[in-house]
C-alpha atoms as an extended CHARMM CRD file, in Angstrom:
* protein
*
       216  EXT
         1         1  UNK       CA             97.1900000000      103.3430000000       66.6870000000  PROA      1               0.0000000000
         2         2  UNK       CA             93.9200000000      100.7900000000       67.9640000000  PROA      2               0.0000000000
         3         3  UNK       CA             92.9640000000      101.0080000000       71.7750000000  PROA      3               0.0000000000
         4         4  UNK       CA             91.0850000000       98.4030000000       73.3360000000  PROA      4               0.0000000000
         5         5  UNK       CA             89.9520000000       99.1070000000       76.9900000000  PROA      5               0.0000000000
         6         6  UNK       CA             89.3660000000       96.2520000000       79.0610000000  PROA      6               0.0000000000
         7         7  UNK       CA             88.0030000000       97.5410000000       82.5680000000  PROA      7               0.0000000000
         8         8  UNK       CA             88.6840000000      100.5310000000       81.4390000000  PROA      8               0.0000000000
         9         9  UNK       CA             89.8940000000      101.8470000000       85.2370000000  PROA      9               0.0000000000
        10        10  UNK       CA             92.3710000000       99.1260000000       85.0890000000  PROA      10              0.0000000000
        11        11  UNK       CA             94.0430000000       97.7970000000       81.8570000000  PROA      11              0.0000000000
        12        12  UNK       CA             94.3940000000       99.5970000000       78.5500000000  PROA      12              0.0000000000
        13        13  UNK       CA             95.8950000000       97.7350000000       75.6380000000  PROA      13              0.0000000000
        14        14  UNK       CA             97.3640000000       99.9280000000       72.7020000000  PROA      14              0.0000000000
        15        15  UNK       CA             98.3200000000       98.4710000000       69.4670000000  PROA      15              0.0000000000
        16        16  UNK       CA            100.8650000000       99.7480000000       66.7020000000  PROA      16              0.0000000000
        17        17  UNK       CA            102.6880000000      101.6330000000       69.0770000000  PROA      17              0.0000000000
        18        18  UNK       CA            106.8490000000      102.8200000000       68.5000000000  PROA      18              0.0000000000
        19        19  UNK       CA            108.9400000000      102.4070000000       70.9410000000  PROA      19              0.0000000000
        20        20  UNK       CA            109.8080000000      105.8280000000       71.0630000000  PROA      20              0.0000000000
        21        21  UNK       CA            106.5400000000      106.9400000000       72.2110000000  PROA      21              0.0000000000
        22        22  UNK       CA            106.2940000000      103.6860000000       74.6540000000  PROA      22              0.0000000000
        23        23  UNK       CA            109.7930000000      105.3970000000       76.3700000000  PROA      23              0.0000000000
        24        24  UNK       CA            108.4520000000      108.7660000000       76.4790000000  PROA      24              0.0000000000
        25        25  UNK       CA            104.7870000000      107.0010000000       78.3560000000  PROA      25              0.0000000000
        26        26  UNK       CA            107.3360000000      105.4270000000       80.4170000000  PROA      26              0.0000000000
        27        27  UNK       CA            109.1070000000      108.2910000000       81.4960000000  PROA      27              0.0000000000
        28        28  UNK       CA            105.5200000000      110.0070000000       82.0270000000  PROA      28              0.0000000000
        29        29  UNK       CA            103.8390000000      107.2820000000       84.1310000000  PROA      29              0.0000000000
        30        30  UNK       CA            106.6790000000      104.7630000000       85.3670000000  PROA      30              0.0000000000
        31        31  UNK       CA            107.6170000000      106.4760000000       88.6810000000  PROA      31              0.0000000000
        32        32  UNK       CA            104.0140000000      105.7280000000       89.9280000000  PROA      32              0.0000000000
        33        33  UNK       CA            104.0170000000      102.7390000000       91.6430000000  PROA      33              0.0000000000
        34        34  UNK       CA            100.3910000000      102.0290000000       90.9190000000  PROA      34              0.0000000000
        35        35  UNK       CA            100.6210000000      101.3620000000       87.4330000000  PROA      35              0.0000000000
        36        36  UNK       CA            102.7990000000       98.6070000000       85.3250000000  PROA      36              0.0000000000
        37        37  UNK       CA            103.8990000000       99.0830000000       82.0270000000  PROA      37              0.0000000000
        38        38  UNK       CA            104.5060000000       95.8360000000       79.3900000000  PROA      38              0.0000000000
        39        39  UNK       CA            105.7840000000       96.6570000000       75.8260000000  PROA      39              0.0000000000
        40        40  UNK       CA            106.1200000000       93.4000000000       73.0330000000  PROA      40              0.0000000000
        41        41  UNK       CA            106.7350000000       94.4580000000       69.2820000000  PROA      41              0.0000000000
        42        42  UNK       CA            104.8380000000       97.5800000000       69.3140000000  PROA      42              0.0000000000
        43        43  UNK       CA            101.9880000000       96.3400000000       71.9850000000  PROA      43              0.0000000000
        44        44  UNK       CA            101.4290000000       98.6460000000       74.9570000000  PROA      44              0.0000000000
        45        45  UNK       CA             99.6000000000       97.1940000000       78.3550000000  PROA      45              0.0000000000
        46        46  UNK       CA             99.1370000000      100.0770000000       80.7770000000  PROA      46              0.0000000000
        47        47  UNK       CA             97.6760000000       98.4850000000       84.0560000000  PROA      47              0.0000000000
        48        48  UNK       CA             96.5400000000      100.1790000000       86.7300000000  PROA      48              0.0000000000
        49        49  UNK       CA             97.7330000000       98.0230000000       89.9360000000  PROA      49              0.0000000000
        50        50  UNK       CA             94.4510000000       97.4660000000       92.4640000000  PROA      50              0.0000000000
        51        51  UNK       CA             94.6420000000       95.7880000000       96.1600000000  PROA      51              0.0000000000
        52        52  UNK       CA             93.5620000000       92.7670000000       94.7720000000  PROA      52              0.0000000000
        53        53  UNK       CA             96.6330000000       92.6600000000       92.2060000000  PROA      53              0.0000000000
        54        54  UNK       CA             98.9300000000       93.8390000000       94.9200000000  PROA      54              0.0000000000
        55        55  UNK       CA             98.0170000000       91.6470000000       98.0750000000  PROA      55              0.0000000000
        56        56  UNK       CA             99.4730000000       88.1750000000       96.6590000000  PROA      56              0.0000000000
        57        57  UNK       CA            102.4450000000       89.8270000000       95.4630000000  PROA      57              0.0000000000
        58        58  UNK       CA            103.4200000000       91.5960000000       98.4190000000  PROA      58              0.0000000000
        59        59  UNK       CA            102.9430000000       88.0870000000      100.3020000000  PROA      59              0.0000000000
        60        60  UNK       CA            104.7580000000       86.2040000000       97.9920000000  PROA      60              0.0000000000
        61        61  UNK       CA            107.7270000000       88.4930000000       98.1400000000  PROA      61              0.0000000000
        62        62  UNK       CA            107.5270000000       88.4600000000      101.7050000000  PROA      62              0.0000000000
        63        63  UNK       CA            107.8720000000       84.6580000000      101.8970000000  PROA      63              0.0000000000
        64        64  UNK       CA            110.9000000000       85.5510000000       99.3500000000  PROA      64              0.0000000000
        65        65  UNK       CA            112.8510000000       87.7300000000      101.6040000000  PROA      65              0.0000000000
        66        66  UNK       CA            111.9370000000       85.6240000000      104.6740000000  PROA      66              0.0000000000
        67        67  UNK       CA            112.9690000000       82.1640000000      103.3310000000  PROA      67              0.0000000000
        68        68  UNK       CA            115.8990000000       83.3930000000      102.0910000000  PROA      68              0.0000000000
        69        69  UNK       CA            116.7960000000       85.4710000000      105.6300000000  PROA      69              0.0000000000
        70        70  UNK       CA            116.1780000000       81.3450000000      107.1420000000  PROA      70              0.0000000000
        71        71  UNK       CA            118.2040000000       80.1040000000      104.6000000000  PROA      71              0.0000000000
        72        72  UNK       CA            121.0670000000       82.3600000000      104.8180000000  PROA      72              0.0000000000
        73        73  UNK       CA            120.6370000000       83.4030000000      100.8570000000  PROA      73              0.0000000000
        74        74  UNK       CA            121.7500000000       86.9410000000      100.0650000000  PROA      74              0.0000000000
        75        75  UNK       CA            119.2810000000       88.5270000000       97.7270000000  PROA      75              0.0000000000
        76        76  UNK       CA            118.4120000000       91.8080000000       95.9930000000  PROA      76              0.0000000000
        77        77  UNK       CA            114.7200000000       92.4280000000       95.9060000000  PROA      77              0.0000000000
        78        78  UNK       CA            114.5600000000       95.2690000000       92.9090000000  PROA      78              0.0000000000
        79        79  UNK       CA            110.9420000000       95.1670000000       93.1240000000  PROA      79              0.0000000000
        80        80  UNK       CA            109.0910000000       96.7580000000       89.8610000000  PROA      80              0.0000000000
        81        81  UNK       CA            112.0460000000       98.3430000000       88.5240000000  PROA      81              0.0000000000
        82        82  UNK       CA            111.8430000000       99.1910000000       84.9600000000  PROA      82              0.0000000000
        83        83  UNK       CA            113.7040000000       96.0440000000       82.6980000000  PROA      83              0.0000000000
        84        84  UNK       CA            114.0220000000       96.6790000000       78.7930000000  PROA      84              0.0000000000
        85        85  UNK       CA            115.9460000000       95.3260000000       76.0360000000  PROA      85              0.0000000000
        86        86  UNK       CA            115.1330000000       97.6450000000       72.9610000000  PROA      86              0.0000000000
        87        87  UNK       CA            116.8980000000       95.5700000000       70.6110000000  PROA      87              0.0000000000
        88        88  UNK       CA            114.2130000000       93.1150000000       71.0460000000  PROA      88              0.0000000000
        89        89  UNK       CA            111.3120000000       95.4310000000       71.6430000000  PROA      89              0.0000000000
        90        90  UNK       CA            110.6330000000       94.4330000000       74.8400000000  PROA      90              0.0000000000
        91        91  UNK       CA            110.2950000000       96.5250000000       78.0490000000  PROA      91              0.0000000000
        92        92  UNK       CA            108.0960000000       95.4750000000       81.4990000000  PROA      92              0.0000000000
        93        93  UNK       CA            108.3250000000       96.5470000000       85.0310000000  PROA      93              0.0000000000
        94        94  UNK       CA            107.5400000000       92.8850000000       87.0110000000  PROA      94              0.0000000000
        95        95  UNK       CA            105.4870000000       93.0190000000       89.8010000000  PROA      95              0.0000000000
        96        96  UNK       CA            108.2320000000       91.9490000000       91.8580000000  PROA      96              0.0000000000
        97        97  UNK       CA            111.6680000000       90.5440000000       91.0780000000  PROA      97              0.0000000000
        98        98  UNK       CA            114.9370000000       89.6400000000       93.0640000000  PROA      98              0.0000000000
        99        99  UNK       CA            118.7370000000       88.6290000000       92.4010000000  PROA      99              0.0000000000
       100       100  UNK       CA            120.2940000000       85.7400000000       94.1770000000  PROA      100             0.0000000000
       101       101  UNK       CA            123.6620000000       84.7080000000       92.6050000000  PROA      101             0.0000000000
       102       102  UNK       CA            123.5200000000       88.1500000000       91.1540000000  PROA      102             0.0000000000
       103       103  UNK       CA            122.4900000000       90.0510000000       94.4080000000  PROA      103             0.0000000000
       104       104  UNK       CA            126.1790000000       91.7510000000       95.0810000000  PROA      104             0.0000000000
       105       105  UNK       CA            126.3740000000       92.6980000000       91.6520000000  PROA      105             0.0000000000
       106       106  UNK       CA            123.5210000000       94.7680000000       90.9850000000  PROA      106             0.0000000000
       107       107  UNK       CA            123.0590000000       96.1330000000       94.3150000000  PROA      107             0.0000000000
       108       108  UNK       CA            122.9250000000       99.7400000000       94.6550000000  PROA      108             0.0000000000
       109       109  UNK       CA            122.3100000000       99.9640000000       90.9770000000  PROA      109             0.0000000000
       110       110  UNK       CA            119.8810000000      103.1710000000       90.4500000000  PROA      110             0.0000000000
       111       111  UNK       CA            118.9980000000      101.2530000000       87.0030000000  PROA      111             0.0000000000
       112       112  UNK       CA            118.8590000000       97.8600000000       85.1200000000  PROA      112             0.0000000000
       113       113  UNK       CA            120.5490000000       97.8160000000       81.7180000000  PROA      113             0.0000000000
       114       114  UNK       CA            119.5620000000       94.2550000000       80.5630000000  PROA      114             0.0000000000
       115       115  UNK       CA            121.7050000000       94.4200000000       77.5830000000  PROA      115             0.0000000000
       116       116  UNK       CA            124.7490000000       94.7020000000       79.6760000000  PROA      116             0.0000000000
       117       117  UNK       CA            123.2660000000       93.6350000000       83.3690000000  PROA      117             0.0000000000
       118       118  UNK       CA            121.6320000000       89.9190000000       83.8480000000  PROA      118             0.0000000000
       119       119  UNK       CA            118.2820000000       89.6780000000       83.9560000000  PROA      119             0.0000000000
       120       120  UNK       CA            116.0550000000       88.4020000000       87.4510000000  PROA      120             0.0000000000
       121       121  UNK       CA            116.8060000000       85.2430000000       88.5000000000  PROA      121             0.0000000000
       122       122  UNK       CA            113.3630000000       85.1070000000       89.9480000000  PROA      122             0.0000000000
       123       123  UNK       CA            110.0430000000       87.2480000000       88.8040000000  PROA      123             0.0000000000
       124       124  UNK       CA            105.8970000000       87.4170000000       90.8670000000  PROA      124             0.0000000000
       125       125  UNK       CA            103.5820000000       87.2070000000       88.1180000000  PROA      125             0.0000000000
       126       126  UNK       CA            100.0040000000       87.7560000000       89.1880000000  PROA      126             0.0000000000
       127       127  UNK       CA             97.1560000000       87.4380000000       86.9290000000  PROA      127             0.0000000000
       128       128  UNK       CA             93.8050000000       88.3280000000       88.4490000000  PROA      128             0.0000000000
       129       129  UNK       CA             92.2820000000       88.7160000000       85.3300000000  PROA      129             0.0000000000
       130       130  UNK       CA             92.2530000000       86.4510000000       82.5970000000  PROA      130             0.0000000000
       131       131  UNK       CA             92.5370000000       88.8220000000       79.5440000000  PROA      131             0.0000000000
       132       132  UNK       CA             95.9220000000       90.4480000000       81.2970000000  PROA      132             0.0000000000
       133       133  UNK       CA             98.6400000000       90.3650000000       78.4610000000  PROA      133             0.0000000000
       134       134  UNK       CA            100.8440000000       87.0760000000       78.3960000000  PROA      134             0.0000000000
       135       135  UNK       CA            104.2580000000       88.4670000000       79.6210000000  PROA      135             0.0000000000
       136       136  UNK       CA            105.8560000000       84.6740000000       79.7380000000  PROA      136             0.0000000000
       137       137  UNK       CA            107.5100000000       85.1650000000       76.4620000000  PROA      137             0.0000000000
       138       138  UNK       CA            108.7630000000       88.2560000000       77.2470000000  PROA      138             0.0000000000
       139       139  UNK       CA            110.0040000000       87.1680000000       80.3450000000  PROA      139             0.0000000000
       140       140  UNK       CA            111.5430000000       84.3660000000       78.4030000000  PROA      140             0.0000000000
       141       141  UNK       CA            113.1090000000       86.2850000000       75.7180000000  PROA      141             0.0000000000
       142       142  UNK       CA            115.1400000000       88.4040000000       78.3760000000  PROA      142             0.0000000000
       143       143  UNK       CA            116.0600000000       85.0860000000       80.3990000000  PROA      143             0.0000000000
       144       144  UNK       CA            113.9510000000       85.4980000000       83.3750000000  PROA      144             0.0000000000
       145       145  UNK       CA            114.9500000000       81.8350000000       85.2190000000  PROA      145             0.0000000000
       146       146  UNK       CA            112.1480000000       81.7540000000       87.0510000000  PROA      146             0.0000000000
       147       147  UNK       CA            107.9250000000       82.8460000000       87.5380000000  PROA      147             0.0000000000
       148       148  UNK       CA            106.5250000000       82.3930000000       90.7220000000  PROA      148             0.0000000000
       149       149  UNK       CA            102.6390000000       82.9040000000       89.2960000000  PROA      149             0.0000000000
       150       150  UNK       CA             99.3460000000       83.6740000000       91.2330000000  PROA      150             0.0000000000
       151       151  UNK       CA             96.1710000000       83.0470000000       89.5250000000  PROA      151             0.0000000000
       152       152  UNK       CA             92.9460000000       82.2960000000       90.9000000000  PROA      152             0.0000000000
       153       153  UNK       CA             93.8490000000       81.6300000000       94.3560000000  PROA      153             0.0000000000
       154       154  UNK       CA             96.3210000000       79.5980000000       93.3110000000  PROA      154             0.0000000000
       155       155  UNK       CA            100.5080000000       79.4530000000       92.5750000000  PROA      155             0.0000000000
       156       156  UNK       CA            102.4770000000       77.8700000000       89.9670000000  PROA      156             0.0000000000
       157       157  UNK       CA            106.5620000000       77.7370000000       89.8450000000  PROA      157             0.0000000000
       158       158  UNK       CA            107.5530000000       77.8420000000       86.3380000000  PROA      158             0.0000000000
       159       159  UNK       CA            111.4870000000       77.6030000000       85.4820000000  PROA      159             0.0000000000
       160       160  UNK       CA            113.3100000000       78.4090000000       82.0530000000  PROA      160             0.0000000000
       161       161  UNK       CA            114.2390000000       75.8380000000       80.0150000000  PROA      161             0.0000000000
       162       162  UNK       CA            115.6440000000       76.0860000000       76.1510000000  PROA      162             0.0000000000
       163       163  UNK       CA            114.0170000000       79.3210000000       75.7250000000  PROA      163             0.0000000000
       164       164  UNK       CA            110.7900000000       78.3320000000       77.3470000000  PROA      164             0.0000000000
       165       165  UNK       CA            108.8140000000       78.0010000000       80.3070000000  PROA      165             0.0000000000
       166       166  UNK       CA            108.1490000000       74.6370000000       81.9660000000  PROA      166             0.0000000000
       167       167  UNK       CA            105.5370000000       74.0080000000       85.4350000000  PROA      167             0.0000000000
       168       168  UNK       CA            108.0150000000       72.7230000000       88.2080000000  PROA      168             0.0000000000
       169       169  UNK       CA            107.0060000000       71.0800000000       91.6390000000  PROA      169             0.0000000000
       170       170  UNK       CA            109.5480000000       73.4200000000       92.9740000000  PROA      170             0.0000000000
       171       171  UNK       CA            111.3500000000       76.6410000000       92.7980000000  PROA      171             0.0000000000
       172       172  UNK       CA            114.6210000000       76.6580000000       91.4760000000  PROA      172             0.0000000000
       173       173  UNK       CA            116.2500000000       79.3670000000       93.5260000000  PROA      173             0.0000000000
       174       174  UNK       CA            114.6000000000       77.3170000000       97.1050000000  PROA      174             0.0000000000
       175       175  UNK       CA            113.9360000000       74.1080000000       95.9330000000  PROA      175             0.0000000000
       176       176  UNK       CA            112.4550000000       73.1520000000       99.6550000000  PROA      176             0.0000000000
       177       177  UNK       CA            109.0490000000       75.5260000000       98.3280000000  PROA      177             0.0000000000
       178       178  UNK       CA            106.7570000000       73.5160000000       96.5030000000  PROA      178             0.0000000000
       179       179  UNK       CA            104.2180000000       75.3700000000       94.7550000000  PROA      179             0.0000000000
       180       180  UNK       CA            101.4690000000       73.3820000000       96.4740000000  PROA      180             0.0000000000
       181       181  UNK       CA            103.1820000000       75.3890000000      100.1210000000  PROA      181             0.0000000000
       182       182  UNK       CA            103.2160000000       78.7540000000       98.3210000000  PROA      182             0.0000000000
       183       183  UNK       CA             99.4550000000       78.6500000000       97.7210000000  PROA      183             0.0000000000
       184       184  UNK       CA             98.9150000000       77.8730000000      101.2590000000  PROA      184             0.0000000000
       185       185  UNK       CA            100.6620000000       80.0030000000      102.2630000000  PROA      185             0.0000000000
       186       186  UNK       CA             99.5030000000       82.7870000000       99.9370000000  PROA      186             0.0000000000
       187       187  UNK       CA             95.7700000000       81.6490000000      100.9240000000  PROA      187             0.0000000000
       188       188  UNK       CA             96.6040000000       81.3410000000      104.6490000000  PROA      188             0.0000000000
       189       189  UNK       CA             97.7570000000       85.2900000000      104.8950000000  PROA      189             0.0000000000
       190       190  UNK       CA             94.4600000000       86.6820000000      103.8600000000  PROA      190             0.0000000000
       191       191  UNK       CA             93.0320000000       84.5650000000      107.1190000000  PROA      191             0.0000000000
       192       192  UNK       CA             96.0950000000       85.1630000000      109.8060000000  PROA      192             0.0000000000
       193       193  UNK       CA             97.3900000000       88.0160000000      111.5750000000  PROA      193             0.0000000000
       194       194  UNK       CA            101.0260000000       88.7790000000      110.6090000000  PROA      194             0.0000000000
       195       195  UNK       CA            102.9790000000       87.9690000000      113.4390000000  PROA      195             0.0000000000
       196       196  UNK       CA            101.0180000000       84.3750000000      113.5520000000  PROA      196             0.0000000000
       197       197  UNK       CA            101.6120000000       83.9030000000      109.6700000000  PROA      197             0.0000000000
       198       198  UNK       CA            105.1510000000       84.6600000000      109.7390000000  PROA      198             0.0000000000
       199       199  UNK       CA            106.2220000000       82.7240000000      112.5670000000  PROA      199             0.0000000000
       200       200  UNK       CA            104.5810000000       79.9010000000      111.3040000000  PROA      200             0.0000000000
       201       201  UNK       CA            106.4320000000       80.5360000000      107.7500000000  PROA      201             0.0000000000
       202       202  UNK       CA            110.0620000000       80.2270000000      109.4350000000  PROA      202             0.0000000000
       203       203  UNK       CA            109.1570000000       77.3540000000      111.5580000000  PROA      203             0.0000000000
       204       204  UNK       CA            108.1840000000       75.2630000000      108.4090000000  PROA      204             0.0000000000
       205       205  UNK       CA            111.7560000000       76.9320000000      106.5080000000  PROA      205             0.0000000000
       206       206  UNK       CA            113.5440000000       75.7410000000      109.6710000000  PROA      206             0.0000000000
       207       207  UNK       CA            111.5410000000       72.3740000000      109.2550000000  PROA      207             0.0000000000
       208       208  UNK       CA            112.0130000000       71.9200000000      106.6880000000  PROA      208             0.0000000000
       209       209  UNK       CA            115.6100000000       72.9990000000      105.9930000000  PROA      209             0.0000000000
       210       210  UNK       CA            116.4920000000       70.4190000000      108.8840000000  PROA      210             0.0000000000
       211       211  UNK       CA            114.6870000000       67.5100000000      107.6390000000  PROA      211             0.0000000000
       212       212  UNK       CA            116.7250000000       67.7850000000      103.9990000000  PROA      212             0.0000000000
       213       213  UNK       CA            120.0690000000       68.5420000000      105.5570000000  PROA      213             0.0000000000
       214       214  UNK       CA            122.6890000000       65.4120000000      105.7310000000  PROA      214             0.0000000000
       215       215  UNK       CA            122.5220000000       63.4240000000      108.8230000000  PROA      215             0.0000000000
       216       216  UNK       CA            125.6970000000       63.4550000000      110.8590000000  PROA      216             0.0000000000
Protein backbone atom coordinates (compact mmCIF):
# COMPACT_ATOMS: atom_id res chain seq x y z
CA UNK A 1 0.00 0.00 0.00
CA UNK A 2 1.77 3.63 -1.59
CA UNK A 3 0.99 6.93 0.40
CA UNK A 4 1.40 10.13 -1.13
CA UNK A 5 0.94 13.19 1.22
CA UNK A 6 -0.05 16.26 -0.32
CA UNK A 7 -0.12 19.08 2.48
CA UNK A 8 0.41 16.63 4.59
CA UNK A 9 -2.04 18.42 7.49
CA UNK A 10 -4.71 18.24 4.97
CA UNK A 11 -5.04 15.50 2.25
CA UNK A 12 -3.52 12.04 2.29
CA UNK A 13 -3.95 9.85 -0.75
CA UNK A 14 -3.49 5.97 -0.22
CA UNK A 15 -3.22 3.63 -3.03
CA UNK A 16 -3.97 -0.26 -3.25
CA UNK A 17 -6.21 -0.11 -0.52
CA UNK A 18 -9.35 -3.06 0.17
CA UNK A 19 -12.33 -2.02 0.90
CA UNK A 20 -12.43 -3.78 3.96
CA UNK A 21 -9.84 -1.78 5.55
CA UNK A 22 -11.37 1.58 3.82
CA UNK A 23 -14.83 0.49 6.06
CA UNK A 24 -13.00 -0.19 9.12
CA UNK A 25 -10.98 3.77 8.51
CA UNK A 26 -14.44 4.78 8.03
CA UNK A 27 -15.86 3.55 11.03
CA UNK A 28 -12.60 4.98 12.87
CA UNK A 29 -12.62 8.55 11.48
CA UNK A 30 -16.17 9.18 9.77
CA UNK A 31 -18.08 10.56 12.81
CA UNK A 32 -15.63 13.57 12.81
CA UNK A 33 -17.01 16.14 10.96
CA UNK A 34 -13.67 17.63 10.08
CA UNK A 35 -12.48 15.12 7.86
CA UNK A 36 -14.04 13.59 4.39
CA UNK A 37 -13.46 10.33 3.25
CA UNK A 38 -13.52 9.36 -0.87
CA UNK A 39 -12.91 5.66 -1.83
CA UNK A 40 -12.66 4.71 -6.02
CA UNK A 41 -11.34 1.09 -6.85
CA UNK A 42 -9.04 0.73 -4.04
CA UNK A 43 -7.98 4.68 -3.82
CA UNK A 44 -8.30 6.27 -0.39
CA UNK A 45 -8.49 10.37 -0.04
CA UNK A 46 -8.54 11.26 3.65
CA UNK A 47 -9.03 15.15 3.80
CA UNK A 48 -8.85 17.05 6.57
CA UNK A 49 -11.75 19.84 6.13
CA UNK A 50 -10.10 23.60 6.89
CA UNK A 51 -12.23 27.05 7.13
CA UNK A 52 -11.31 27.77 3.84
CA UNK A 53 -12.90 24.35 2.48
CA UNK A 54 -15.85 24.84 4.74
CA UNK A 55 -16.89 28.62 4.29
CA UNK A 56 -18.27 28.28 0.53
CA UNK A 57 -20.00 25.23 1.37
CA UNK A 58 -21.77 26.29 4.29
CA UNK A 59 -22.91 29.44 2.07
CA UNK A 60 -23.88 27.57 -0.71
CA UNK A 61 -26.07 25.29 1.32
CA UNK A 62 -27.46 28.14 2.96
CA UNK A 63 -28.64 29.71 -0.32
CA UNK A 64 -29.99 25.91 -0.79
CA UNK A 65 -32.22 25.79 2.15
CA UNK A 66 -33.21 29.48 1.74
CA UNK A 67 -34.24 29.39 -1.97
CA UNK A 68 -36.01 26.50 -1.53
CA UNK A 69 -37.91 27.92 1.94
CA UNK A 70 -38.89 31.11 -0.98
CA UNK A 71 -39.81 28.69 -3.31
CA UNK A 72 -41.94 26.53 -1.28
CA UNK A 73 -39.61 23.26 -2.20
CA UNK A 74 -39.50 20.63 0.54
CA UNK A 75 -35.99 19.37 0.90
CA UNK A 76 -33.78 17.08 3.01
CA UNK A 77 -30.39 18.54 3.60
CA UNK A 78 -28.34 15.13 4.72
CA UNK A 79 -25.29 17.09 4.81
CA UNK A 80 -21.91 14.81 4.73
CA UNK A 81 -23.58 11.69 5.45
CA UNK A 82 -21.67 8.69 4.54
CA UNK A 83 -22.97 7.37 0.66
CA UNK A 84 -21.41 3.95 -0.61
CA UNK A 85 -22.17 1.46 -3.14
CA UNK A 86 -19.63 -1.48 -2.50
CA UNK A 87 -20.58 -3.27 -5.47
CA UNK A 88 -18.94 -0.61 -7.38
CA UNK A 89 -16.17 0.28 -4.99
CA UNK A 90 -17.19 3.49 -4.37
CA UNK A 91 -17.85 5.24 -1.01
CA UNK A 92 -17.66 9.40 -0.28
CA UNK A 93 -19.18 11.56 2.31
CA UNK A 94 -20.12 14.99 0.01
CA UNK A 95 -19.52 18.07 1.48
CA UNK A 96 -23.04 18.77 1.43
CA UNK A 97 -26.00 17.10 -0.25
CA UNK A 98 -29.92 17.42 -0.19
CA UNK A 99 -33.16 15.49 -1.48
CA UNK A 100 -35.91 17.31 -3.24
CA UNK A 101 -38.38 14.90 -4.96
CA UNK A 102 -36.90 12.42 -2.59
CA UNK A 103 -37.03 14.62 0.63
CA UNK A 104 -40.19 12.65 2.37
CA UNK A 105 -38.67 9.52 1.60
CA UNK A 106 -35.45 9.52 3.18
CA UNK A 107 -36.21 11.74 5.95
CA UNK A 108 -35.49 10.56 9.30
CA UNK A 109 -33.30 7.93 7.80
CA UNK A 110 -30.27 7.36 10.44
CA UNK A 111 -28.39 5.94 7.16
CA UNK A 112 -28.16 5.98 3.28
CA UNK A 113 -28.16 2.56 1.62
CA UNK A 114 -27.54 3.64 -2.05
CA UNK A 115 -28.07 0.24 -3.34
CA UNK A 116 -31.59 0.26 -2.18
CA UNK A 117 -32.13 4.26 -1.37
CA UNK A 118 -31.69 6.98 -4.40
CA UNK A 119 -28.85 8.78 -4.48
CA UNK A 120 -28.70 13.08 -3.93
CA UNK A 121 -30.48 14.84 -6.25
CA UNK A 122 -28.13 17.68 -5.62
CA UNK A 123 -24.27 17.51 -4.19
CA UNK A 124 -21.51 21.03 -2.99
CA UNK A 125 -18.33 20.13 -4.40
CA UNK A 126 -15.55 22.45 -3.34
CA UNK A 127 -12.14 22.23 -4.61
CA UNK A 128 -9.69 24.64 -3.04
CA UNK A 129 -6.91 22.82 -4.12
CA UNK A 130 -6.16 21.68 -7.40
CA UNK A 131 -4.58 18.20 -6.74
CA UNK A 132 -7.97 17.24 -4.55
CA UNK A 133 -9.13 13.77 -6.01
CA UNK A 134 -11.71 14.03 -9.00
CA UNK A 135 -14.94 12.74 -7.27
CA UNK A 136 -17.19 13.64 -10.60
CA UNK A 137 -17.10 10.12 -11.74
CA UNK A 138 -17.89 8.82 -8.66
CA UNK A 139 -20.56 11.06 -8.21
CA UNK A 140 -21.64 9.99 -11.62
CA UNK A 141 -21.44 6.37 -11.22
CA UNK A 142 -23.93 6.54 -8.15
CA UNK A 143 -26.32 9.04 -10.16
CA UNK A 144 -25.69 12.18 -8.36
CA UNK A 145 -28.13 14.64 -10.76
CA UNK A 146 -26.50 17.44 -9.91
CA UNK A 147 -22.79 19.40 -8.63
CA UNK A 148 -23.05 22.72 -7.51
CA UNK A 149 -18.92 23.29 -7.64
CA UNK A 150 -16.72 26.05 -5.98
CA UNK A 151 -13.33 26.53 -7.26
CA UNK A 152 -11.27 29.47 -7.22
CA UNK A 153 -13.71 31.96 -6.21
CA UNK A 154 -15.84 30.81 -8.55
CA UNK A 155 -19.21 28.28 -9.11
CA UNK A 156 -20.12 25.99 -11.77
CA UNK A 157 -23.67 23.97 -12.04
CA UNK A 158 -22.98 20.75 -13.60
CA UNK A 159 -26.10 18.29 -14.30
CA UNK A 160 -26.03 14.43 -15.23
CA UNK A 161 -26.49 13.49 -18.47
CA UNK A 162 -25.98 9.74 -20.09
CA UNK A 163 -23.69 8.84 -17.39
CA UNK A 164 -21.78 12.07 -17.44
CA UNK A 165 -21.42 15.44 -16.30
CA UNK A 166 -22.26 18.44 -18.49
CA UNK A 167 -21.63 22.63 -17.37
CA UNK A 168 -25.27 24.10 -17.27
CA UNK A 169 -26.23 27.92 -17.09
CA UNK A 170 -28.55 26.73 -14.46
CA UNK A 171 -29.38 24.38 -11.73
CA UNK A 172 -31.66 21.78 -12.41
CA UNK A 173 -33.41 21.43 -9.09
CA UNK A 174 -33.96 25.84 -9.20
CA UNK A 175 -33.54 26.60 -12.57
CA UNK A 176 -34.07 30.58 -11.64
CA UNK A 177 -30.02 30.21 -10.09
CA UNK A 178 -27.63 30.76 -12.67
CA UNK A 179 -24.26 29.87 -11.79
CA UNK A 180 -23.02 33.35 -12.68
CA UNK A 181 -25.70 34.49 -9.24
CA UNK A 182 -24.24 31.68 -7.11
CA UNK A 183 -20.70 33.08 -7.40
CA UNK A 184 -21.94 36.39 -6.42
CA UNK A 185 -23.46 35.43 -4.11
CA UNK A 186 -20.85 33.04 -2.71
CA UNK A 187 -18.25 36.08 -3.17
CA UNK A 188 -20.68 38.67 -1.72
CA UNK A 189 -20.97 36.65 1.86
CA UNK A 190 -17.34 36.87 2.68
CA UNK A 191 -17.96 40.95 2.36
CA UNK A 192 -21.69 41.28 4.08
CA UNK A 193 -23.00 40.82 7.39
CA UNK A 194 -25.60 38.00 7.54
CA UNK A 195 -28.71 39.57 8.10
CA UNK A 196 -27.79 42.11 5.02
CA UNK A 197 -26.72 39.03 2.78
CA UNK A 198 -29.68 37.06 3.40
CA UNK A 199 -32.26 39.52 2.99
CA UNK A 200 -30.86 40.52 -0.06
CA UNK A 201 -30.80 36.63 -1.20
CA UNK A 202 -34.77 36.30 -0.77
CA UNK A 203 -35.51 39.57 -2.30
CA UNK A 204 -33.72 38.49 -5.60
CA UNK A 205 -35.67 34.61 -5.08
CA UNK A 206 -38.86 36.67 -4.70
CA UNK A 207 -37.63 38.73 -7.83
CA UNK A 208 -37.02 36.71 -9.44
CA UNK A 209 -39.63 33.99 -8.89
CA UNK A 210 -42.21 36.86 -9.84
CA UNK A 211 -40.69 37.99 -12.95
CA UNK A 212 -40.83 34.09 -14.45
CA UNK A 213 -44.28 33.36 -13.13
CA UNK A 214 -47.30 33.53 -15.87
CA UNK A 215 -48.92 36.82 -16.18
CA UNK A 216 -52.58 36.84 -15.28
Amino acid sequence: MAAIATQPLERVVLHDLSWDLYDRLLGELGDSPSTRLTYDNGLLQIMVISAAHDAPNRTLASIVSIVAEETGTDLCNLGSTTMQRPDLLKGFEPDSCFYFRDAAYVRGRNEIDLLRDPAPELIIEVDVSSSSLNRFPIFAAVGVAEVWHYSRETVTIHTLHDGAYVIASNSRAFPLVTAEKLTELTNDSRQKVWPVWTRELREWVRAATKSTSPQP
